[in-house]
N, C-alpha and C positions, 0 to 999 in steps of 0.2 A: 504494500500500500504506500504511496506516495503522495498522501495527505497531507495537508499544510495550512498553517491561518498567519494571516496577518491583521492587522487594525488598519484603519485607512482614516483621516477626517475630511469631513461632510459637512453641507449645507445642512446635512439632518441628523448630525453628529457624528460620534468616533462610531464605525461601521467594522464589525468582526467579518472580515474575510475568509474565505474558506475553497479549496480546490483541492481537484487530486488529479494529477498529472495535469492534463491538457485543459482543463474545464473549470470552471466556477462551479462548486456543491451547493453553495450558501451565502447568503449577505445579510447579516444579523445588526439591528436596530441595538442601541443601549435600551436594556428593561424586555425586550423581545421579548414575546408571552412563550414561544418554544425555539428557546435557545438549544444549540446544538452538546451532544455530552462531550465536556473535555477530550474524553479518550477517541472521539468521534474526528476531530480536528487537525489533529496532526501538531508537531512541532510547529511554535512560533517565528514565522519569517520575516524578516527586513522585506516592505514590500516594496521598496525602490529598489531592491536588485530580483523580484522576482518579474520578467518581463508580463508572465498572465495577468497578476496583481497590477502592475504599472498601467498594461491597458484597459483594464477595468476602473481604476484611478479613473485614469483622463476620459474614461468614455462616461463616468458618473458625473465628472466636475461639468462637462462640457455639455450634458442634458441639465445638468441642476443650472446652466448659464445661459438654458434657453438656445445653444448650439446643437441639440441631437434629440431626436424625436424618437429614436429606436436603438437599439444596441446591436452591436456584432461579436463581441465575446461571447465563446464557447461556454457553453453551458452542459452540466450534467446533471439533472432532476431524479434523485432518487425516491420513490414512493409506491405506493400500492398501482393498480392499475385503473382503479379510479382517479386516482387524483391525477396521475399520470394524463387522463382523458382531459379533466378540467384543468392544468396545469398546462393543457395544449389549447385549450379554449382562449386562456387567459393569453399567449401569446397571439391570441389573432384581433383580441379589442384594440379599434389605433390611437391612435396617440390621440387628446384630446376630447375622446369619448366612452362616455362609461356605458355598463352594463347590469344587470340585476341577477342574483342568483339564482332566479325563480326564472330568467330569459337563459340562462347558462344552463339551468335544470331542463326546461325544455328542449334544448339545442341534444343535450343528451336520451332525450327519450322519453323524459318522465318528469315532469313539472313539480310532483311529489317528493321529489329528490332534493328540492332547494337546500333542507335545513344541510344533509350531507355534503352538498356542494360549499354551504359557505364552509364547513369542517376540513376540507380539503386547500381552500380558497389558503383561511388562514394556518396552514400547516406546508403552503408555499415555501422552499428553503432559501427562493434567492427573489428576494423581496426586490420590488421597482424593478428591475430589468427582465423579471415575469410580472408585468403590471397586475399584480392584484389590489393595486389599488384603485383599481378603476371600476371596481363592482362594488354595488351600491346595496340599497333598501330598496323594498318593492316602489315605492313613496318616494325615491330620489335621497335618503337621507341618508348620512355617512354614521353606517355600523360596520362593525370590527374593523379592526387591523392590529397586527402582530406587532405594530411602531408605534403605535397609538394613534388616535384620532388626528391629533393635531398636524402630524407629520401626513396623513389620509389628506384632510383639509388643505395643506400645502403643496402636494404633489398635484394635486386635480386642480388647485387655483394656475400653476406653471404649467400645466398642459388647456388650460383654459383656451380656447378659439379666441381672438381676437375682435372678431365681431359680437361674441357675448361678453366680453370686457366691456367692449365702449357702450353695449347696450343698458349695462349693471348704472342700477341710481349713484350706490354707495361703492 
């Protein structure tokens, strides 16, 4: 296994990095409601000299700067094969529009399925570059995230469309 973590900082704080070989495993929030287990991680690396780590860097800095609407690092999603399914969903909502878990529960076959969908939603390992922040309340309201609300509310205001910007009172 050639597992490995680093720490990185963020517009959304210091962000526990996580890869095994070639791919990104995880991107873990400070407080993360399912933080990864120590022995899960691998040794602590310098991640300016790991070049995976360094691209994942600049491809976070430079969407948190409003330069990138989607990511190109390698990703590796370990999970059951449901989540595996919604975890494929989640990469197909685009940048600047959300979705409902009850619209992702249908998409999969069975509308009934929402509560399991958001269970899967927030058990996502590599937060923001698998947008699950982009799935909402039946209602349009911002429930769960593994980052916290605040950091939900912020990633969706930066992917905001510009014409609902100018259109907003406040």
């Amino acid at each position: 296994m050639t597992a490995r973590h680093s720490r990185i900082e963020t517009g959304l704080g210091t962000l526990t990095i996580v890869a095994d070989e070639d791919a990104l495993t995880g991107l873990y929030f400070p407080g993360h409601w399912y933080p990864p287990k120590p022995e899960a991680i691998g040794p602590y690396v310098d991640a300016a000299g790991d070049p995976l780590f360094t691209r994942a860097a600049a491809e976070l800095a430079d969407y948190l700067a409003g330069r990138r609407t989607s990511f190109d690092v390698p990703v590796a999603l370990h999970g059951d094969d449901f989540q595996q399914r919604v975890w494929a969903l989640l990469r197909e909502i685009p940048h600047g529009e959300t979705t409902t878990y009850g619209a992702l529960a249908a998409r999969l076959g069975n509308p009934a399925l929402a509560q399991r969908v958001g269970q899967a939603v927030g058990r996502n390992p590599v937060s923001v570059i698998v947008p699950c922040h982009r799935v909402v309340g039946s209602d349009g309201s911002l429930t769960g995230f593994a980052g916290g609300l605040e950091r939900k509310h912020f990633l969706l205001e930066l992917e905001e469309p510009a014409e609902v910007k100018e259109g907003r009172l406040f």
